[in-house]
Structures are given as C-alpha cells and as structure tokens.
N, C-alpha and C positions, 0 to 999 in steps of 0.2 A: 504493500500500500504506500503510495506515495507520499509526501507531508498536508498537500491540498487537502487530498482524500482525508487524511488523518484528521486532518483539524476539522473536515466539515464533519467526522461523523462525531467526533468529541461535543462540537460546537448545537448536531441535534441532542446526544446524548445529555447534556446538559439541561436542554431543551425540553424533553419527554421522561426523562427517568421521574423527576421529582413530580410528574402529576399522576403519580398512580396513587397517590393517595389523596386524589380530589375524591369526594363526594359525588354520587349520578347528577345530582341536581345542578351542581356548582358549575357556572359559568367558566369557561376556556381561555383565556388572554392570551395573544402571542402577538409579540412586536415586530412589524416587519421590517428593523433597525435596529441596530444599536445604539446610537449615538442622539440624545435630545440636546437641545438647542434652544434660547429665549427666542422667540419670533417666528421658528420655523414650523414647519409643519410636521405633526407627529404621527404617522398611520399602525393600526395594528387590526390584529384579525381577531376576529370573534369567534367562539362556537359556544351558542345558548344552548340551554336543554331541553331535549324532546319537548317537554311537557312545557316551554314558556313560546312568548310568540316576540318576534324581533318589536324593540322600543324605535324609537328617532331617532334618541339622544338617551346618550347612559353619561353620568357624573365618572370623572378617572382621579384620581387622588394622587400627588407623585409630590415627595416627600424626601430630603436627603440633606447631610448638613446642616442640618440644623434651620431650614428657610422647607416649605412644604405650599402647597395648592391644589384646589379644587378646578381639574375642567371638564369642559362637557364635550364629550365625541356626538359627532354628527355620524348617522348611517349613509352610507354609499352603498354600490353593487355586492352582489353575490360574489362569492370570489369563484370564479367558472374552475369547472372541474377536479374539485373539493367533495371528498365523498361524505365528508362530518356537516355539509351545507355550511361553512364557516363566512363572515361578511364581514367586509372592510368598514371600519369606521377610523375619522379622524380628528383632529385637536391640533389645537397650538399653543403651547408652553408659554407663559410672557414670563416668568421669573429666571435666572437667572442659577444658576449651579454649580454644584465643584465635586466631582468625584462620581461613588454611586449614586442613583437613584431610584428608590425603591416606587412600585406604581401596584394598583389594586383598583378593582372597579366599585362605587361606595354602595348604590343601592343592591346589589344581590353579593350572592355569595363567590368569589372568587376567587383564583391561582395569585400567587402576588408574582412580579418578574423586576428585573433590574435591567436598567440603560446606565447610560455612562454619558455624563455631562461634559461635550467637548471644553478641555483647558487643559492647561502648560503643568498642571500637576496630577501626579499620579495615583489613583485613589482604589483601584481595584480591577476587575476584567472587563475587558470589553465584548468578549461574547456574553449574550446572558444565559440567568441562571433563574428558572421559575421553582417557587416552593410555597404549600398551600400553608396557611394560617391569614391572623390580622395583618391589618396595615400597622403600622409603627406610628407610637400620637404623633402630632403636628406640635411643633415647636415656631414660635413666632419669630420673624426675623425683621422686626422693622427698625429696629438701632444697633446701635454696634455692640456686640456681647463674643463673649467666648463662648465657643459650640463646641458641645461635649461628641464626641464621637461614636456611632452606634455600633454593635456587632455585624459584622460583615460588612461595612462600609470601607474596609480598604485593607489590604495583607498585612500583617505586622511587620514581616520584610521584604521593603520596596523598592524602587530605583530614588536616586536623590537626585546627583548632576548628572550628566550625560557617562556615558561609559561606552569606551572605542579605542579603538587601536587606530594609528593614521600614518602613512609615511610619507617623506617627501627629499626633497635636494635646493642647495643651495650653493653659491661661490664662497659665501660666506660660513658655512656649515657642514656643506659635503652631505653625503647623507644622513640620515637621523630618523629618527617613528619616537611619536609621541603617543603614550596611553595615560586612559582614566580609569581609576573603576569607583565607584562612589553608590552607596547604599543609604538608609538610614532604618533604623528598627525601633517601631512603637513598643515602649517599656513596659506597658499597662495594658492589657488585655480589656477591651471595653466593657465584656460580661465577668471580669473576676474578679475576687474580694478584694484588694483595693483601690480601683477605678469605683467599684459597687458604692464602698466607701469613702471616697472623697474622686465625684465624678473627674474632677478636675486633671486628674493625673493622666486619664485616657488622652491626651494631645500632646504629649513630652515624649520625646526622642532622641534615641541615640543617633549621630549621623558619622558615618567615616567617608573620604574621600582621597585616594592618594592618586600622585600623578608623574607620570614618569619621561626623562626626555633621555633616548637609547642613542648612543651616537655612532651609527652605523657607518660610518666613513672612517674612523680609526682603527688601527691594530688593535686585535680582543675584544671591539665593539663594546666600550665600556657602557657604564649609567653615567649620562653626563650629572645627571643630579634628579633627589626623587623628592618629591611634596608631602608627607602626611598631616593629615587634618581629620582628626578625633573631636567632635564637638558634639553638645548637648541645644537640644531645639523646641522650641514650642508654639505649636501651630495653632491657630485660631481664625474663624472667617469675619468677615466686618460684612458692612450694611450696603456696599455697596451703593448707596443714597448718593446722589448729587455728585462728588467730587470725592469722596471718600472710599477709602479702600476696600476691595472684593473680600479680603485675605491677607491675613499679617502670619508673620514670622521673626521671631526673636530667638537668642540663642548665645550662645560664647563657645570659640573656637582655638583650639592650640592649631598650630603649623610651625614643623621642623623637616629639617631634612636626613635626620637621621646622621650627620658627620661629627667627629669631630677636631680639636685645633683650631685652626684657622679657618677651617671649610667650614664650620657648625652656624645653622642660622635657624631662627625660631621668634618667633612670635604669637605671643596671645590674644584677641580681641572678642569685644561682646558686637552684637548686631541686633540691627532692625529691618527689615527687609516686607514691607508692605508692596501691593499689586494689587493693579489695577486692570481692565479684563473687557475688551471691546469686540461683542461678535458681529461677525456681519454676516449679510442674507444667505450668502453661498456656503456658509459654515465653516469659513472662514476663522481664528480669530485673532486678535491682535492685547497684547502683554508685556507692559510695562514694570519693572520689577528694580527699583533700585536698593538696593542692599546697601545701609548706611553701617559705616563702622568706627568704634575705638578701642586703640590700640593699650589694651592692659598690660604688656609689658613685650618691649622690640629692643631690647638690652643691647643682644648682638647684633640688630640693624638700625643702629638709632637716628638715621635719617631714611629711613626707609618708608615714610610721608612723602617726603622729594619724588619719589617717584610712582607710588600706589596709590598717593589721596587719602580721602577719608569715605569714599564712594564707589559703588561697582553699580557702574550705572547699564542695565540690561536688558534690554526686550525680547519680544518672540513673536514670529506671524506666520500663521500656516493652515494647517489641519494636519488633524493627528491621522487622518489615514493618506495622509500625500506628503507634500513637498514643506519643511519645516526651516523658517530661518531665524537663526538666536544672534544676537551681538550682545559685543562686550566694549566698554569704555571705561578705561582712567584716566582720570587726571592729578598727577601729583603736586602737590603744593610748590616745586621747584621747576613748573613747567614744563617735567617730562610725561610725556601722556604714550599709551597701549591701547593699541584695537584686536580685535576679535571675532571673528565672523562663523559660523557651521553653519552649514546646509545641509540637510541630510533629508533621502527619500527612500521609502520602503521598498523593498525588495522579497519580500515575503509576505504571507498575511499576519497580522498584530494577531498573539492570543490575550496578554496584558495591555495595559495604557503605559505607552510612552516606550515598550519594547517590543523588541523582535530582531527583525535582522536588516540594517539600513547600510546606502552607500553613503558615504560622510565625505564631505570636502571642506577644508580648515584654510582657514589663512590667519596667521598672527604674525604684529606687529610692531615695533616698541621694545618697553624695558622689563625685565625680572619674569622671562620668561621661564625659568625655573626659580626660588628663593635662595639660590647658593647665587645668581646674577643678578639680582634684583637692581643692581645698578647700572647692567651695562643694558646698551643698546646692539641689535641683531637688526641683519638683512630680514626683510620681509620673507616669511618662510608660507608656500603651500603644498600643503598635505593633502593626500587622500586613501581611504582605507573604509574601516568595517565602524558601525556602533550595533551595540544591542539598547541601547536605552537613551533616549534624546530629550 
C-alpha cells in the first residue's frame, strides 16, 4: 500500500471507527473538510434517521479555545449516489479560531467531529476524528482572559519552530547545511489532577529548540557552531477585539552553544510574543508575530544588543495546505540589522498541522548567524532542503 493509500484509509478509519457507538436514532455529521475558516463557507453531510424527516435548517455548535458559536446550516441537495440518503447542508463561521475545533449538531442527538482552525500555530490533526457524547460548554470570549485548554485540543508533544535540514554554497562559506529541530511539550495534562486543580497550569510549557550550522566545505566537515534553547512558555488566546491580540505568549529562555574558553557564548532572556491573525477569503492567512525581548543575563556577549535588538520582528502568509512564507527581522541597537526568509510547500499530504514532509528554500542575511558569531557579518547565504514542521 502506498503512503496516499495509507493515509486515506487511516484518515476514513478515523472517520467511521468511533460511530459504532452512535445510537439508531442519533443523527450522522460528517465534514466534507477539514479546515474552518471566519467568513468562509462551511459544508458537511448529513445522515438523519429512518424515522425523522429532513429540517431546512439545523443549529451546529462549534466551540474551541476557549471562544464557541451557535450557526444555522441551510439544507441543499441530496448528495447523489449515497446509499445512507445522506444531504448536504451549509454555514458560515464569522468567529474567529486557533487550533481544534470541536462541532455537534444542538437540537437532536449527534456524533460530535473536529476541524482545524486554519493559523501559524499548531494545535492538533488535521484529518478528523468523530466521537459520540456532548458538546463541551461554551466559554465566553468577548475580552481578553487566559483560556484554559481542553482534553484533546492539541498533543502534549508538538512542533514549536520550524524543523528542517537545508543546504546551500557560498564564496564566502563554501558549502555548509543548516538544521532545526525544535518541539515544545505541555507539562499538564488538561484532564489530570493538577491542571483539575489549578486549571491554570494546562497552558505552560516546556519548549527546546536547537540549531545547527555543519560546515561542509572543510576537512572532517566540522559543526561550525550549535544553538540550544531550553525555555519554559505560556500560552494564552486574547480577544482578538479591535486592535488587540489573537494570542499571547510569554516565556524565559536560556541559549548556549555548548563550548567552552573562548568559544563559550550564552544568554538568558524573558519574552513576550503576542499575534495578531488576518484571514482572507481564499483561506489565505496573514500573521504578524513580534517577539519582544530582555536580556537577563549576556555576561559573555555583553554587546550583543548591537547587533540582535531587543525584537524579532516576524510574520507569516500562506495556507497551511500550500505554499507558506515566514520572515525574520532584526535590528540591533548598533545599527546592524539580519533578515530571514523560508518558503516552504508541501510535498506530501499533512496528517498533523504545520507537519509532514515540505521542500524548504532559506535565504539568511546579516549578523550572528550562529551565537558563537553573533558579531560578524556573512555573505548572503541560500539554502534549500527538507522540513517536516513549518
């Protein structure tokens, strides 16, 4: 069996396992998508039971993050050559989402399913997954609060930054491959005893990310120098209102490079890191993400402002089932500034959000491309290679 094959029979199996334990009576939901959307159009197929007769309009519930809503599906056509008589009905989402989101139909009895709220962060699968019981309450979202996190709304370990291998050539460089690997792991399990106990804990996170520059143009192809970053994180959604943030992120982060003498470089900082989150019609979206920081101790880089700033100023525009572009911008207080560009498009089909298997094309520019040169400046270097997570 092929990997297609593989994933589409996973992707029914997922599909049909968990409603053998619907009820005769209970109403059938099935999405003919994965991915909802504010403004877009939402279609799924019905199969009512024997004994009911098709409505106009049925109320759908869809809920996630702590933000939740009530909409009404409109009935369409039969869906031709459906032996269960199954019927298209449709809706449109106007709120606004981040990660899973859980859906149920209010007035009868129903399967509950899960969609995936296109955005830049990573919250769970994107094939779905149906399973009968309630909908989960509704929690309000109309000012800025921290949002507790439900069971099964997102793996406990997920992707963080992008994660890829990339190689490339330079006059300046010679050859060289740059890799990431970068994860983060929720500490609190949302349904254990103590998240149960003080909800709050379920949003705090481990995050590691190390980053490595291999310098393949010299004898024995050393490590030119490698990045680790151990840091602890806490994530929370905002109100997304007016002008105000989708999504905050706080945190404090060690980076060393593991040398020492002379070579040894390290620094501590806390951060803030809110985003903001603009979709457009074609599903599209666009994300603004600057990452503000300070520096709690840069002992051994102690001009190392000069050329990082106090900002990692970063967006992203794409769709998470196509062609994805992220930048990066510094500016250091000494007027030396660094850019950053990825591109990266799938090449397989996603089973997770924000992984699988992508072709990746890198260009970086500027200063402190690894933390052991944080002060020199490099020929414009581009890469190209593999990611699994973007």
């Amino acid at each position: 069996m092929n990997i297609r094959a593989s994933v589409r029979a996973a992707f029914f199996a997922a599909m049909i396992f968990p409603l053998y334990g619907l009820a005769a009576e209970d109403w059938l939901v099935i999405s003919k998508g994965t991915i909802v959307n504010a403004g877009q159009e939402l279609k799924i197929d019905i199969v009512k039971p024997a004994t009911a007769t098709w409505p106009d309009t049925l109320k759908l519930k869809l809920s996630g993050a702590g933000i939740s809503e009530e909409i009404t599906l409109t009935a369409g056509k039969m869906v031709a050559g459906s032996e269960d008589g199954r019927r298209t009905y449709t809706a449109t989402p106007m709120r606004k989402y981040a990660g899973i989101v859980r859906a149920s139909l209010m007035e009868v009895e129903s399967n509950q399913f899960l969609l995936l709220a296109s955005t830049d962060d990573d919250s769970g699968p994107v094939s779905i997954a149906t399973e009968s019981g309630a909908a989960p309450s509704s929690r309000a979202a109309s000012s800025p609060k921290v949002v507790i996190a439900q069971p099964g709304e997102e793996p406990a370990l997920a992707a963080h930054e992008p994660t890829y291998f990339v190689v490339g050539n330079s006059s300046d460089r010679g050859g060289d491959a740059r890799f990431q690997l970068s994860f983060k792991y929720r500490l609190f399990d949302p349904d254990g005893p103590i998240a149960r106990f003080s909800p709050l804990f379920s949003n705090l996170y481990f995050t590691y990310t190390q980053t490595s520059l291999w310098d393949l143009g010299e004898d024995s192809s050393p490590f030119r120098d490698t990045s680790y970053r151990p840091g602890m994180m806490y994530r929370w959604a905002g109100s997304g209102s007016y002008w105000l943030p989708d999504e905050w992120r706080a945190g404090m982060e060690h980076e060393s490079n593991g040398q020492s003498g002379t070579d040894t470089r390290s620094i501590n900082t806390a951060y803030l890191r809110p985003a903001w989150h603009i979709d457009m019609p074609d599903g599209k979206r666009l994300s603004f993400m600057p990452k503000v920081y300070h520096y709690l101790d840069k002992d051994e880089n102690r001009d190392i402002q000069r050329y990082r700033g106090y900002v990692d100023w970063m967006a992203r525009y794409g769709r998470e089932d196509g062609l994805i572009l992220n930048g990066l911008y510094r500016q250091g207080t000494g007027g030396y500034a660094t850019g950053q560009i990825d591109l990266s498009y799938p090449i397989s089909e996603k089973i997770f959000a924000r992984t699988g298997s992508f072709v990746h094309l890198q260009l970086f520019s500027g200063y402190g491309e690894t933390l052991l040169e944080y002060d020199r400046d490099r020929d414009t270097q581009i890469r190209l290679g593999i990611s699994i997570a973007r």
